[in-house]
mmCIF file of the C-alpha atoms, coordinates in Angstrom:
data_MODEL
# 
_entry.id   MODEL 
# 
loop_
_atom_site.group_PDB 
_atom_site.id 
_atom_site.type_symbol 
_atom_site.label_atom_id 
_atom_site.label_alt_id 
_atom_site.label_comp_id 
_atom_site.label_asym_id 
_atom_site.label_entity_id 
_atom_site.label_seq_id 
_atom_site.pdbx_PDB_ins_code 
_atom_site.Cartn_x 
_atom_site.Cartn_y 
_atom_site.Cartn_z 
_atom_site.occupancy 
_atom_site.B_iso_or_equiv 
_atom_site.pdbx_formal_charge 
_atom_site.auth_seq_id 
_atom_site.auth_comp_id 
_atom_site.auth_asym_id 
_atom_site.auth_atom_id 
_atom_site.pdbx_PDB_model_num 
ATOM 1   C CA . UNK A 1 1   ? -71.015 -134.018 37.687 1.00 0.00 ? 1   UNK A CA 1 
ATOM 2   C CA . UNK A 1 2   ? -72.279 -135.629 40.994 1.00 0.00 ? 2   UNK A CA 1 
ATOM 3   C CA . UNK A 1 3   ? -71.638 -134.225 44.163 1.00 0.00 ? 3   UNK A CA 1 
ATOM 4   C CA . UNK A 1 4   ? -72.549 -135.981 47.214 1.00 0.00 ? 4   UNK A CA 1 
ATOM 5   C CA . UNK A 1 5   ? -72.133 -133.976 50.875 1.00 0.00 ? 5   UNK A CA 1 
ATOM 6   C CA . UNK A 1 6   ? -71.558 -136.249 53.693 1.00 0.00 ? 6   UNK A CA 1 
ATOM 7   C CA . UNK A 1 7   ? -72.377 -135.269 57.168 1.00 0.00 ? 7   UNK A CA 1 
ATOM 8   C CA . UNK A 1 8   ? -73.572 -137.553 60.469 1.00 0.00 ? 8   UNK A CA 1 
ATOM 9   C CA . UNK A 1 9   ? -76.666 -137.537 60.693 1.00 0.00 ? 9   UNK A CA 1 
ATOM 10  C CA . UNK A 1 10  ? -77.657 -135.763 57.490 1.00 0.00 ? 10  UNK A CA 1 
ATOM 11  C CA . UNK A 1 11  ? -80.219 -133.438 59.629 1.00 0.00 ? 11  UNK A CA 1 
ATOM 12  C CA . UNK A 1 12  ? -78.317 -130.130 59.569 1.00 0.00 ? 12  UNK A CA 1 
ATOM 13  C CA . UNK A 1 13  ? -74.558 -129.725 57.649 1.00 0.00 ? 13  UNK A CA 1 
ATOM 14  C CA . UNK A 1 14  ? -75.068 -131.581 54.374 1.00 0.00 ? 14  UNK A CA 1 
ATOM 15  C CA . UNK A 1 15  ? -78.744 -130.912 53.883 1.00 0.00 ? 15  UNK A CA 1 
ATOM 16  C CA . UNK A 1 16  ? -77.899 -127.117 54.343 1.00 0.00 ? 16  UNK A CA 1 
ATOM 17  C CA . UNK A 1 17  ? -75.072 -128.089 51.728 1.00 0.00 ? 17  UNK A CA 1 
ATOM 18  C CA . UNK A 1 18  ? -76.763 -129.320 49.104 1.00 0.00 ? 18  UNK A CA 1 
ATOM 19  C CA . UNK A 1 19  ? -79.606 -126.837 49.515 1.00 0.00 ? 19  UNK A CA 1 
ATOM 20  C CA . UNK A 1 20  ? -77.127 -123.966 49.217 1.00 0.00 ? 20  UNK A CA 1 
ATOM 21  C CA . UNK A 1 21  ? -75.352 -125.445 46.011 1.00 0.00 ? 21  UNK A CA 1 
ATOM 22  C CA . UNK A 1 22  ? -78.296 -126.632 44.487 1.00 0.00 ? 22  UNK A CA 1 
ATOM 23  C CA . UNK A 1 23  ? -79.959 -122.866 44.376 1.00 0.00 ? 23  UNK A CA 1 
ATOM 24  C CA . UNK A 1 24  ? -77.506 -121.553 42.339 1.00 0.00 ? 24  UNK A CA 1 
ATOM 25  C CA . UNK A 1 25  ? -78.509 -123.778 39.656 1.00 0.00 ? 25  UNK A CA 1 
ATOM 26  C CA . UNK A 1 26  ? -75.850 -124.876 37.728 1.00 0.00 ? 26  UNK A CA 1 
ATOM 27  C CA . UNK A 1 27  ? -76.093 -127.013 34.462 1.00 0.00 ? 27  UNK A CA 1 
ATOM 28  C CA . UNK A 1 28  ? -74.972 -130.227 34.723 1.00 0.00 ? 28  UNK A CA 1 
ATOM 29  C CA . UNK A 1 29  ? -74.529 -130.556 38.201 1.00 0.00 ? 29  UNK A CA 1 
ATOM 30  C CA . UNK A 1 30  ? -76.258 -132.947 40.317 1.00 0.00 ? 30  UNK A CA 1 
ATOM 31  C CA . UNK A 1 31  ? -76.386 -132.948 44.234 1.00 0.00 ? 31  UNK A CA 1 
ATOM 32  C CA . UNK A 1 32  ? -77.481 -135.103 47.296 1.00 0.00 ? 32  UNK A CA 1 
ATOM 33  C CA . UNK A 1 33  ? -76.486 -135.339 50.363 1.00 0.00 ? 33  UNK A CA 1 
ATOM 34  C CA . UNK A 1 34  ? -76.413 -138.425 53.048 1.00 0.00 ? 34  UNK A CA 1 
ATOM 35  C CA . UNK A 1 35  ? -75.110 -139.009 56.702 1.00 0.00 ? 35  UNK A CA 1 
ATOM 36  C CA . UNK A 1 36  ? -72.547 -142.266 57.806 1.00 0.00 ? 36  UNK A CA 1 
ATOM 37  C CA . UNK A 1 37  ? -75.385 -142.458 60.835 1.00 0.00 ? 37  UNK A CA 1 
ATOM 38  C CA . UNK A 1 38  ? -78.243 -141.014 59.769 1.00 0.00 ? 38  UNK A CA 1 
ATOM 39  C CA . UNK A 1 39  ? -81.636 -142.745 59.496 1.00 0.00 ? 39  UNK A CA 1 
ATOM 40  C CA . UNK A 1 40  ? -83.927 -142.699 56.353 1.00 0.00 ? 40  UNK A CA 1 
ATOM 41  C CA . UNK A 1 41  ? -86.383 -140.254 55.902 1.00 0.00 ? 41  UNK A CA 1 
ATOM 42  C CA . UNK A 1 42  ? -85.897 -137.873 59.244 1.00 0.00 ? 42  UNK A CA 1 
ATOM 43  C CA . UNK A 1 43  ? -86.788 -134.120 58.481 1.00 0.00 ? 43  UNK A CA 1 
ATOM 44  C CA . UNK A 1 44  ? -84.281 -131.708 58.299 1.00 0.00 ? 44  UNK A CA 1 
ATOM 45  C CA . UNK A 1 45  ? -83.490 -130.343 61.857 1.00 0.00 ? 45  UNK A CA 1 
ATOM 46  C CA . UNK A 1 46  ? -85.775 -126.613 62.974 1.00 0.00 ? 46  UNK A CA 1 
ATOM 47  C CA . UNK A 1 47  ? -83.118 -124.823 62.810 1.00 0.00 ? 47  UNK A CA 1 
ATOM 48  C CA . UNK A 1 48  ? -81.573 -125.805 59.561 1.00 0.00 ? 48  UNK A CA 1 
ATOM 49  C CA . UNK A 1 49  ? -85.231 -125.528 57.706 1.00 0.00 ? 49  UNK A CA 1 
ATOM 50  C CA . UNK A 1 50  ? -85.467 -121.834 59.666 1.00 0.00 ? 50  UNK A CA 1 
ATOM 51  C CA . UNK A 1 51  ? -82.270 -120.288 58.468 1.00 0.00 ? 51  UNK A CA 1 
ATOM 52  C CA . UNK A 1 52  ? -82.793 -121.659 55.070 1.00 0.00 ? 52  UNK A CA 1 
ATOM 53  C CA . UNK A 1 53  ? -86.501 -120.319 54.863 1.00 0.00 ? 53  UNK A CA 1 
ATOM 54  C CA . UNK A 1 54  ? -84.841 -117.175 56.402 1.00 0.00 ? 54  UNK A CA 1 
ATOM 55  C CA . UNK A 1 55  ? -81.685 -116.584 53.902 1.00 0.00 ? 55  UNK A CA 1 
ATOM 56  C CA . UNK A 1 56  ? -84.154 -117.998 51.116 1.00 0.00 ? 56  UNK A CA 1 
ATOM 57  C CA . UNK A 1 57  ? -82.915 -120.981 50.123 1.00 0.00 ? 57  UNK A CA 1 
ATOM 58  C CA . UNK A 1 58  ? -85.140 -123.702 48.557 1.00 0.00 ? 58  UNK A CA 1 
ATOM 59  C CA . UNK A 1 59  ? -85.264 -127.281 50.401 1.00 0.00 ? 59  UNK A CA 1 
ATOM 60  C CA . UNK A 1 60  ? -86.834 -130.638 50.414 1.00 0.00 ? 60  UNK A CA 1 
ATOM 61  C CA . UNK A 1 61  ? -84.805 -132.963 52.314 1.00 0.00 ? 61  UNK A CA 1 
ATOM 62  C CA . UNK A 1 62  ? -85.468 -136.395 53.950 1.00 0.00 ? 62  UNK A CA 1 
ATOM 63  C CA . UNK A 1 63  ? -82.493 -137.742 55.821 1.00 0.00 ? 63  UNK A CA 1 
ATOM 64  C CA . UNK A 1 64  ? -80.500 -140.649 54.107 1.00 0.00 ? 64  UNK A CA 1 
ATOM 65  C CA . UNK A 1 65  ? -78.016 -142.870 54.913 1.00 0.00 ? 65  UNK A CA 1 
ATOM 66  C CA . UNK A 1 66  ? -74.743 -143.287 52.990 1.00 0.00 ? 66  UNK A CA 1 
ATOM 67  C CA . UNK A 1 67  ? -75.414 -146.210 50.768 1.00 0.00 ? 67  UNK A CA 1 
ATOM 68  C CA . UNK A 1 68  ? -72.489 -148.083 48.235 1.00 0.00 ? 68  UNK A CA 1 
ATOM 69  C CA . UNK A 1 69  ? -74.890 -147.069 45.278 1.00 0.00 ? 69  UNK A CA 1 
ATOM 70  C CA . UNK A 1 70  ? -74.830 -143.136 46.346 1.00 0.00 ? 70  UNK A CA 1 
ATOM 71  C CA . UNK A 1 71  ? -71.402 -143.492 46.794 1.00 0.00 ? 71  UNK A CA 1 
ATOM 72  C CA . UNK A 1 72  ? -70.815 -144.988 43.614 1.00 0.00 ? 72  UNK A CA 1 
ATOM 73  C CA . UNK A 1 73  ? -72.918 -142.349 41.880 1.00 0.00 ? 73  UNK A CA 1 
ATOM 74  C CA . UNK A 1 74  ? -70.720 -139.693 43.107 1.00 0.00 ? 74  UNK A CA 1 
ATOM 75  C CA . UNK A 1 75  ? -68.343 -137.450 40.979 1.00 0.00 ? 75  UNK A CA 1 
ATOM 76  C CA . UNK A 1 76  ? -67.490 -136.091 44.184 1.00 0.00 ? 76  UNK A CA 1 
ATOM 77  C CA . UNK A 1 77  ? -67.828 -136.540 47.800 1.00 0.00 ? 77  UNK A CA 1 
ATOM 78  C CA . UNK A 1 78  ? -66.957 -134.079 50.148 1.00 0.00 ? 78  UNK A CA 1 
ATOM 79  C CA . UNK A 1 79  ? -67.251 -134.245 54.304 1.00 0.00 ? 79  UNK A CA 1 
ATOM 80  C CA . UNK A 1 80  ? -68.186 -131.600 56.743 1.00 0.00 ? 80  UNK A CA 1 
ATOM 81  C CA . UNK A 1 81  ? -65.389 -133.739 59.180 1.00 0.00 ? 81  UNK A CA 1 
ATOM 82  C CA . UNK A 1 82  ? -61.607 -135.384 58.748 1.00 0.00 ? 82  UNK A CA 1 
ATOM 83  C CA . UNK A 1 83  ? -63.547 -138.253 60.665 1.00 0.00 ? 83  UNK A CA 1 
ATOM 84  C CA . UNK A 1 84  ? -66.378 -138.244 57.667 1.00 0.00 ? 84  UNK A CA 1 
ATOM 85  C CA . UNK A 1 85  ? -63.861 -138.757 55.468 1.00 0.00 ? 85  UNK A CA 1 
ATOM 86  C CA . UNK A 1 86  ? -62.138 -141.722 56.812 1.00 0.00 ? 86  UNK A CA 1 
ATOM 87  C CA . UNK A 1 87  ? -64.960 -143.525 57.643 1.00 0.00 ? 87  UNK A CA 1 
ATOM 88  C CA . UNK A 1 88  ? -65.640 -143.593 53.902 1.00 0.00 ? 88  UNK A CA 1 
ATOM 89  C CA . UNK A 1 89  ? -62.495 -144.258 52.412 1.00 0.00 ? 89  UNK A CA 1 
ATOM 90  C CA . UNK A 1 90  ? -62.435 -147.455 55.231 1.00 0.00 ? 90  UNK A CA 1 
ATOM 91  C CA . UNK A 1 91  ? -66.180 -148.227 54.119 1.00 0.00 ? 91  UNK A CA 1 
ATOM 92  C CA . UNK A 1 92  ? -65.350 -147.845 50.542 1.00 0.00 ? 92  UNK A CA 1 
ATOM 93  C CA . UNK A 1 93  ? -61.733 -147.833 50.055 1.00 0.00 ? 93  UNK A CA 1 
ATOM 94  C CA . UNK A 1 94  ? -62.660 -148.034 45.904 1.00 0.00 ? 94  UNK A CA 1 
ATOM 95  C CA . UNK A 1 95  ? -64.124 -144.030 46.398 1.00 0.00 ? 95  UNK A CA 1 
ATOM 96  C CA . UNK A 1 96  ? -60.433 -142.713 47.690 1.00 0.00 ? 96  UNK A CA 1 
ATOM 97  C CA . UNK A 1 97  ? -60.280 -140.459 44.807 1.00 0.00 ? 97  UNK A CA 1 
ATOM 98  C CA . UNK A 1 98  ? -63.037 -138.827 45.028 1.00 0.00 ? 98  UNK A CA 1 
ATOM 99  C CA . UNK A 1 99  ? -63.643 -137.970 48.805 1.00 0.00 ? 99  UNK A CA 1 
ATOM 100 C CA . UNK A 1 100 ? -62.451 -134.811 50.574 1.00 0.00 ? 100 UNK A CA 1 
ATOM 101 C CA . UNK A 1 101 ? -63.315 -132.850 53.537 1.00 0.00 ? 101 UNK A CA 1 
ATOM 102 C CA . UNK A 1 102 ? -65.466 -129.644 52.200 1.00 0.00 ? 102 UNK A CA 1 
ATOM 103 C CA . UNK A 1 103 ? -62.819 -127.419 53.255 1.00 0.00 ? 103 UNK A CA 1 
ATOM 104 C CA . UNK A 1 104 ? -60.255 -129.153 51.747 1.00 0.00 ? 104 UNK A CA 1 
ATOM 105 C CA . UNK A 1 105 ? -61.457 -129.020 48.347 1.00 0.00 ? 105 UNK A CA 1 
ATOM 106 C CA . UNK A 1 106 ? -63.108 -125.825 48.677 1.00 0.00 ? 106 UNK A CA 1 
ATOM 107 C CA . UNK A 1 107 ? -60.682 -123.861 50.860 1.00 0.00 ? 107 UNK A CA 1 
ATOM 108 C CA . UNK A 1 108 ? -57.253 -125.984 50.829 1.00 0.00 ? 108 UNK A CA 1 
ATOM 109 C CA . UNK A 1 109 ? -55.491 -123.567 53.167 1.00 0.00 ? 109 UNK A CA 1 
ATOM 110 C CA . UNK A 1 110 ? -58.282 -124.302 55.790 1.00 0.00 ? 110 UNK A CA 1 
ATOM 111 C CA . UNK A 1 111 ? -58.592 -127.992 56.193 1.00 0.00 ? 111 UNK A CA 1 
ATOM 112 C CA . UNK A 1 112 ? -60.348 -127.964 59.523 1.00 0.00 ? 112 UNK A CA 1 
ATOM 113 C CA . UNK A 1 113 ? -63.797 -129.142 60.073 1.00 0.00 ? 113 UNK A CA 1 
ATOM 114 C CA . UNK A 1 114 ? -66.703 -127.340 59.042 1.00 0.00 ? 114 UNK A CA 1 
ATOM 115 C CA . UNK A 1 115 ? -68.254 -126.401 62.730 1.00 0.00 ? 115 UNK A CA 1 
ATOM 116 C CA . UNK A 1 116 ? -71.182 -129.182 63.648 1.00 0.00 ? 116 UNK A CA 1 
ATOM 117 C CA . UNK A 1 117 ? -74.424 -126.705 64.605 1.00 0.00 ? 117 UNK A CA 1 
ATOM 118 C CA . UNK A 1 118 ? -76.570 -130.211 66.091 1.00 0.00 ? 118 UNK A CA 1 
ATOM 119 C CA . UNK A 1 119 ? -78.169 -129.381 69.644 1.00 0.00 ? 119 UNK A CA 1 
ATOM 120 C CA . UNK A 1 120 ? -77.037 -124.834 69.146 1.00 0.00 ? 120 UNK A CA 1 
ATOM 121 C CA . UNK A 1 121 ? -79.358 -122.000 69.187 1.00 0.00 ? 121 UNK A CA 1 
ATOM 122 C CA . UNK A 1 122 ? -80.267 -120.323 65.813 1.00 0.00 ? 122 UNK A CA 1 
ATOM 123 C CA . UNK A 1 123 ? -77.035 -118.006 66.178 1.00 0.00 ? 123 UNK A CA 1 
ATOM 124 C CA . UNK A 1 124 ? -75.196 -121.442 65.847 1.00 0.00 ? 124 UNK A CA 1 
ATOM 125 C CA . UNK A 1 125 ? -76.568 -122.743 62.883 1.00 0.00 ? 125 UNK A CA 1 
ATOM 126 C CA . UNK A 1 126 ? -76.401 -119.423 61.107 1.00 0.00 ? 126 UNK A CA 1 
ATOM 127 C CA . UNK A 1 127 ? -72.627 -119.113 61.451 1.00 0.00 ? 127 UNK A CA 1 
ATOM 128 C CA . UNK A 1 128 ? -72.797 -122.776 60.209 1.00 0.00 ? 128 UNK A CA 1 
ATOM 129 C CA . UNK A 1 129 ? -74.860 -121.580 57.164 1.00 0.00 ? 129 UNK A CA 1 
ATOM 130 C CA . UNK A 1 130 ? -72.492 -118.821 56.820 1.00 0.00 ? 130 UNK A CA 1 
ATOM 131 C CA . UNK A 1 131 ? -69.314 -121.067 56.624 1.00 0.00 ? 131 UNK A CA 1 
ATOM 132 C CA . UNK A 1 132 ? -70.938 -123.412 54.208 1.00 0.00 ? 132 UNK A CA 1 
ATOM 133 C CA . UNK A 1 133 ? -72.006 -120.437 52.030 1.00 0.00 ? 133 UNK A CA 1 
ATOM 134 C CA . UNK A 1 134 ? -68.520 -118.961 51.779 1.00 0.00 ? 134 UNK A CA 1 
ATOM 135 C CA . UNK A 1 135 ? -67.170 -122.695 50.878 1.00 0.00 ? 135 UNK A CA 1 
ATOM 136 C CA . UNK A 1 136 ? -69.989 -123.153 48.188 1.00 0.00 ? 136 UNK A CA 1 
ATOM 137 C CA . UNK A 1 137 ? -68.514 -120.132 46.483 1.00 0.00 ? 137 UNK A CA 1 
ATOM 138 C CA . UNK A 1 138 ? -65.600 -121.407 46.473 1.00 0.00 ? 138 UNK A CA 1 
ATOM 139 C CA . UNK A 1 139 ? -66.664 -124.754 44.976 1.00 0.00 ? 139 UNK A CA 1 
ATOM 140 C CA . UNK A 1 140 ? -68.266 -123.285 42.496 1.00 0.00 ? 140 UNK A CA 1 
ATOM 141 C CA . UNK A 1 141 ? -65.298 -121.461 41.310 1.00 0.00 ? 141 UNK A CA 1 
ATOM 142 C CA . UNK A 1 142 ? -63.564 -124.340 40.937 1.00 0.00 ? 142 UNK A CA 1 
ATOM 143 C CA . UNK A 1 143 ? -66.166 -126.581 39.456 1.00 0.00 ? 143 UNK A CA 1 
# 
């Protein structure tokens, strides 16, 4: 399976995302991660790369753009925003089926957006981190 997590500018929720679902290493399960604005090949923000180093979580990220052939290679896309996921299904109305908002797939009783950490201190991005740990555990139950 193919997931694909879809933030802005793919500098701080997706990359933290993928990072988090890719260390627990499940067979036959690939992940990336893009942004509907983001630029190719911008680092991962400081403070996303910090709280991963700090929780010890493996990375190696370079920003991407969403691209019809990553979207097409997805299983499964799933948004940190309801916004995220209408811009896709307008930019690729073929991929309906297979985008959600994280929450709602992970979480369906919370369907809100998964809190945007771009521009907030440390304490910011770690609640972020937390949130997207707790719905990664939840994904993976279902997956």
């Amino acid at each position: 399976m193919n997931i694909l997590f879809v933030c802005t500018g793919n500098t701080c929720r997706s990359p933290m995302a993928e990072a988090i679902l890719k260390s627990k290493n499940l067979k036959n399960i690939q992940v990336q991660s893009a942004g509907i604005y983001a630029s190719d090949g911008e680092n991962m923000s400081a403070n996303s790369r910090k709280v991963l180093e700090n929780k010890g979580v493996p990375f190696a990220h370079k920003s991407s753009s969403l691209q019809p052939s990553t979207v097409e290679w997805a299983d499964l896309i799933l948004t940190m925003t309801a916004a995220h996921k209408q811009a896709i299904i307008y930019a690729f109305p073929e991929a309906i089926s297979k985008v959600y908002m994280y929450k709602e797939f992970a979480t369906p009783d919370d369907i809100q957006d998964v809190m945007d950490p771009f521009g907030g201190n440390i304490g910011i991005y770690e609640q972020t981190f937390e949130e997207l740990n707790v719905l990664t555990e939840e994904l993976v139950k279902r997956l």
